[in-house]
Backbone bond lengths (Angstrom), bond angles and torsions (degrees), N, CA, C in turn:
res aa  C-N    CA-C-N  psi(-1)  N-CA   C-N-CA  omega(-1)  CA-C   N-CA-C  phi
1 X - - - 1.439 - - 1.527 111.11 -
2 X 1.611 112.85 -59.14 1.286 102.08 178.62 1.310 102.87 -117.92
3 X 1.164 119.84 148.37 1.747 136.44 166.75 1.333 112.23 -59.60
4 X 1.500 156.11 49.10 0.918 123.74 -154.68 1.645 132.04 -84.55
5 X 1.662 90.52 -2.55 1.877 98.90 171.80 1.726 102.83 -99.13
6 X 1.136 122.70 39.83 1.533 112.27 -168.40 1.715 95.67 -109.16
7 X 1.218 102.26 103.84 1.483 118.67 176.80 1.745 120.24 -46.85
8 X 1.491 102.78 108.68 1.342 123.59 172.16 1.386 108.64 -51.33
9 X 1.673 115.79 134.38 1.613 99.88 164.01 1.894 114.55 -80.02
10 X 1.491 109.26 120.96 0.951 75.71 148.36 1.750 168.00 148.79
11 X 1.306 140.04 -93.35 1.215 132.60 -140.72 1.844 89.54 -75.07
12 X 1.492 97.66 145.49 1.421 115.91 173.19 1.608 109.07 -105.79
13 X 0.959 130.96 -0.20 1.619 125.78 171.06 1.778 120.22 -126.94
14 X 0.657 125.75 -171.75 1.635 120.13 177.99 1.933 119.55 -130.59
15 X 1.076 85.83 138.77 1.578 77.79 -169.47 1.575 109.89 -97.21
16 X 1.287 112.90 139.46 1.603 125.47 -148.69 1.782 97.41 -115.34
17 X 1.845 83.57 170.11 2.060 81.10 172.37 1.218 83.18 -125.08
18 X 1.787 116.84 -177.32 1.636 115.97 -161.20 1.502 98.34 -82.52
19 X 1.420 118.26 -18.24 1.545 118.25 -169.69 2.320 99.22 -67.55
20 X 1.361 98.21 -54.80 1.121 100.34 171.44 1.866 128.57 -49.05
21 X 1.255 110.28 -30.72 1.292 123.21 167.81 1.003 136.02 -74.52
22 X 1.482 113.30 -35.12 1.361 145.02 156.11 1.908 94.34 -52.99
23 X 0.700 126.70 -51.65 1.590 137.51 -157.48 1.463 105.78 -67.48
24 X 1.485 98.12 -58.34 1.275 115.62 -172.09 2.324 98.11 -60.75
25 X 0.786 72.81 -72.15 1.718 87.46 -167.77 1.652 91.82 -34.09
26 X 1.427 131.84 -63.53 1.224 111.36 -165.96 1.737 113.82 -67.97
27 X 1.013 112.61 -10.05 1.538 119.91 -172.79 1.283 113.54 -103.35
28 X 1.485 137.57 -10.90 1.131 131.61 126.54 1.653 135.33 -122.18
29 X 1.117 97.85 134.69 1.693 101.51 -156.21 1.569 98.92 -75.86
30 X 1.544 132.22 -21.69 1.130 137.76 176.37 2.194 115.72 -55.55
31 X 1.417 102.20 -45.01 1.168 126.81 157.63 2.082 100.80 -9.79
32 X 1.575 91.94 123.71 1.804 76.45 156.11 1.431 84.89 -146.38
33 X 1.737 89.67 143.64 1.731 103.25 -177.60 1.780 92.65 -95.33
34 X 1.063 96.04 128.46 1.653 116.94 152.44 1.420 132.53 -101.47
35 X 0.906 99.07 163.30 2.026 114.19 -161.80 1.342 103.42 -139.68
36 X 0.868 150.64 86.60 1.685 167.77 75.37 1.333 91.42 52.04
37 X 1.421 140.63 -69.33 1.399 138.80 -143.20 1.495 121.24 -63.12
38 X 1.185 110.25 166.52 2.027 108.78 -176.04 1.563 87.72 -84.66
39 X 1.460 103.27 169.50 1.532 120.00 -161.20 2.029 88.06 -86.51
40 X 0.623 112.80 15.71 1.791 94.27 179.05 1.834 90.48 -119.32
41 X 1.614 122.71 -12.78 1.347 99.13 173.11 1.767 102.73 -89.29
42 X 1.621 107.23 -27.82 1.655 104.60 -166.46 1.816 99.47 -68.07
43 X 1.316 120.18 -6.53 1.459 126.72 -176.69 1.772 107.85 -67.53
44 X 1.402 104.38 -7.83 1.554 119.51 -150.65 1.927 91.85 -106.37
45 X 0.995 112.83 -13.91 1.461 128.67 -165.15 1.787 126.16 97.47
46 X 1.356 100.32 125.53 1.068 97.21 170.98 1.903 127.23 -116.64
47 X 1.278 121.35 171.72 1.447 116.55 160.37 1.482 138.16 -20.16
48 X 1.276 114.99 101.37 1.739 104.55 -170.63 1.829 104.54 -46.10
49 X 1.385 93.43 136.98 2.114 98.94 167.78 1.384 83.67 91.29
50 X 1.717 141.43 -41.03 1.327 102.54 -155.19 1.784 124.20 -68.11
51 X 1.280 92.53 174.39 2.016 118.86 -173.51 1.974 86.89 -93.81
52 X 1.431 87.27 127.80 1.766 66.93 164.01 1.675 109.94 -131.29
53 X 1.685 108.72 120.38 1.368 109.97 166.65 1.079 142.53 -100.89
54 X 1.427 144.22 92.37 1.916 118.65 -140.16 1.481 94.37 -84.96
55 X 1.433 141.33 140.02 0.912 170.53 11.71 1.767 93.87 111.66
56 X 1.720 95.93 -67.31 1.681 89.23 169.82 1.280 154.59 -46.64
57 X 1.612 93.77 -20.88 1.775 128.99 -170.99 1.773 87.22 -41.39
58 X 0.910 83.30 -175.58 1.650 121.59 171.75 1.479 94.37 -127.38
59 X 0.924 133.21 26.53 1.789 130.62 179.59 1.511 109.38 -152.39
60 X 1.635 102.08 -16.93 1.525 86.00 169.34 1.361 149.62 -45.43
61 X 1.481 111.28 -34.86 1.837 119.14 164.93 1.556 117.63 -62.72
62 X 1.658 129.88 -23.07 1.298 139.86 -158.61 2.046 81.28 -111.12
63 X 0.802 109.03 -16.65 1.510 86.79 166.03 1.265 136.62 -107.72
64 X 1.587 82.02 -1.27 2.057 101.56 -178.44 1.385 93.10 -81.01
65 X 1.565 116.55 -49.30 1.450 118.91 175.02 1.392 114.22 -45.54
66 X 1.222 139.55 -15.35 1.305 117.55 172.25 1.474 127.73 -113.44
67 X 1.488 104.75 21.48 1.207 125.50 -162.55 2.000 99.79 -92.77
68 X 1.018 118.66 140.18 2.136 121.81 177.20 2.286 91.74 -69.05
69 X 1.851 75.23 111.19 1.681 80.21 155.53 1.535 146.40 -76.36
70 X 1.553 98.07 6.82 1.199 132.62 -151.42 1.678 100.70 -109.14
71 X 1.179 109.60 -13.98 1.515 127.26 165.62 0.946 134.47 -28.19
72 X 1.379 147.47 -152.15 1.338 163.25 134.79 1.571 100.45 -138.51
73 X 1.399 112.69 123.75 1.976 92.34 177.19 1.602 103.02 -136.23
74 X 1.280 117.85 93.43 1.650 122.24 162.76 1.365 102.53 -56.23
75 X 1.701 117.07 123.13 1.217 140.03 -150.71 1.442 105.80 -134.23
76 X 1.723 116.83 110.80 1.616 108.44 -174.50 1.383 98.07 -127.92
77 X 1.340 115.08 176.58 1.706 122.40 155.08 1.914 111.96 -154.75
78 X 0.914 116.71 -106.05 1.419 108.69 -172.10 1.375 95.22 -113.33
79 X 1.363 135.86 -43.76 1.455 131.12 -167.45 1.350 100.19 -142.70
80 X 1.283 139.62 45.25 1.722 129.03 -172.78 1.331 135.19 26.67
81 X 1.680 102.75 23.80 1.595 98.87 163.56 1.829 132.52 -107.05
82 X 1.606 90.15 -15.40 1.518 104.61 152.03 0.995 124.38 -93.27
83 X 1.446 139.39 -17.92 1.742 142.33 139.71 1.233 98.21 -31.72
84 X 1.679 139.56 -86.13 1.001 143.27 -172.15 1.424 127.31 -43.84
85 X 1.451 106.65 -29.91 1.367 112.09 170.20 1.732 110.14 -74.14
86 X 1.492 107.51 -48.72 1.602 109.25 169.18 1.541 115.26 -49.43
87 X 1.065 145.22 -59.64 1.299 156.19 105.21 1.488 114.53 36.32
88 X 1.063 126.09 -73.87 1.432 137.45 172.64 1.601 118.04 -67.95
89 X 1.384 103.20 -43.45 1.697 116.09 154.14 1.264 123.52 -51.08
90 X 1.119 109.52 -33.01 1.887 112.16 -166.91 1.757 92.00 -87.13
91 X 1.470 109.84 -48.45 1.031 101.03 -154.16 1.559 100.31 -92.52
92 X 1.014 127.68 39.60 1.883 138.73 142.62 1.599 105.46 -85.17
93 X 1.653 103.69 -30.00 1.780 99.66 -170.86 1.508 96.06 -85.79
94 X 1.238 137.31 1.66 1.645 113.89 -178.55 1.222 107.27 113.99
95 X 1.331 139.94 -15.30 1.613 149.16 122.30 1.344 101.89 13.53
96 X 1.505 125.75 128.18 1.625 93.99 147.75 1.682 95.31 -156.62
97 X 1.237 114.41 -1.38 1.887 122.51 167.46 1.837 89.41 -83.55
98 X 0.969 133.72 90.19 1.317 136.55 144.04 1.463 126.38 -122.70
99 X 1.348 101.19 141.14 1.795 113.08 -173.43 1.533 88.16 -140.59
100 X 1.573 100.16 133.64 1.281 136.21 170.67 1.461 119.42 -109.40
101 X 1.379 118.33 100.19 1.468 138.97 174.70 1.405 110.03 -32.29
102 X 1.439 136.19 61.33 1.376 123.62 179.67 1.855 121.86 -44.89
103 X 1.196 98.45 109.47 1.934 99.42 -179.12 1.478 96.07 102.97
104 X 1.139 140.52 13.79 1.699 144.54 -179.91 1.561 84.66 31.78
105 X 1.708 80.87 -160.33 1.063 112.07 -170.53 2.267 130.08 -37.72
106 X 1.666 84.77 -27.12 1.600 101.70 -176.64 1.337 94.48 -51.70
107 X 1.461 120.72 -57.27 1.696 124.11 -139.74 1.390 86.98 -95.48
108 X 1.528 148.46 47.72 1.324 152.20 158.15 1.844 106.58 -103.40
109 X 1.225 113.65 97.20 1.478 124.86 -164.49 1.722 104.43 -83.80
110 X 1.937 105.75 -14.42 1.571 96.69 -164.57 1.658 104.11 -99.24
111 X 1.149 123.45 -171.09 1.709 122.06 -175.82 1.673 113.15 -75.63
112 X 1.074 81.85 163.16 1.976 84.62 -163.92 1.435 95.59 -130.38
113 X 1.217 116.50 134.14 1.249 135.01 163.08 1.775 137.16 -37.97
């Protein structure tokens, strides 16, 4: 019924709440917040400071590539399952400061850009 030695992959980033993100970002200025979302949801408001890359592009991998791996990158989108997917992507390229916005963008209580 259940597998219970069947090896989990896994996760290379950590999943955050907005208070923690909020935290992070003012406490290191190196920090870059990213935005995952297509440009008709970031039209809706997004994160003060954030970078925004949609995920959907056809350019999204050639722009992760030019991004410092050396980073820290709090990573959101509309509900944290394409964050997480960005997230898991980056961190195959050598990524390894990643934070994933648990609840995206919804569970962000402070003002948005």
């Amino acid at each position: 019924m259940f597998n219970l030695f069947k090896s989990k992959k896994a996760m290379k980033y950590k999943n955050i709440g907005a208070e923690e993100l909020k935290k992070l970002q003012e406490e290191n200025p190196d920090a870059v917040v990213l935005d995952v979302r297509t440009p008709g949801e970031v039209r809706g408001g997004k994160i003060p400071g954030a970078t925004t890359i949609d995920i959907m592009d056809r350019n999204f991998a050639n722009r992760i590539e030019t991004l410092d791996k050396d980073k820290p990158y709090l990573v959101y989108c509309r509900s944290g399952n394409r964050s997480g997917q960005a997230c898991s992507y980056m961190a195959e390229r050598g990524f390894t400061r990643l934070y994933n916005l648990n609840g995206g963008i919804g569970s962000w209580p402070y003002e948005l850009q």
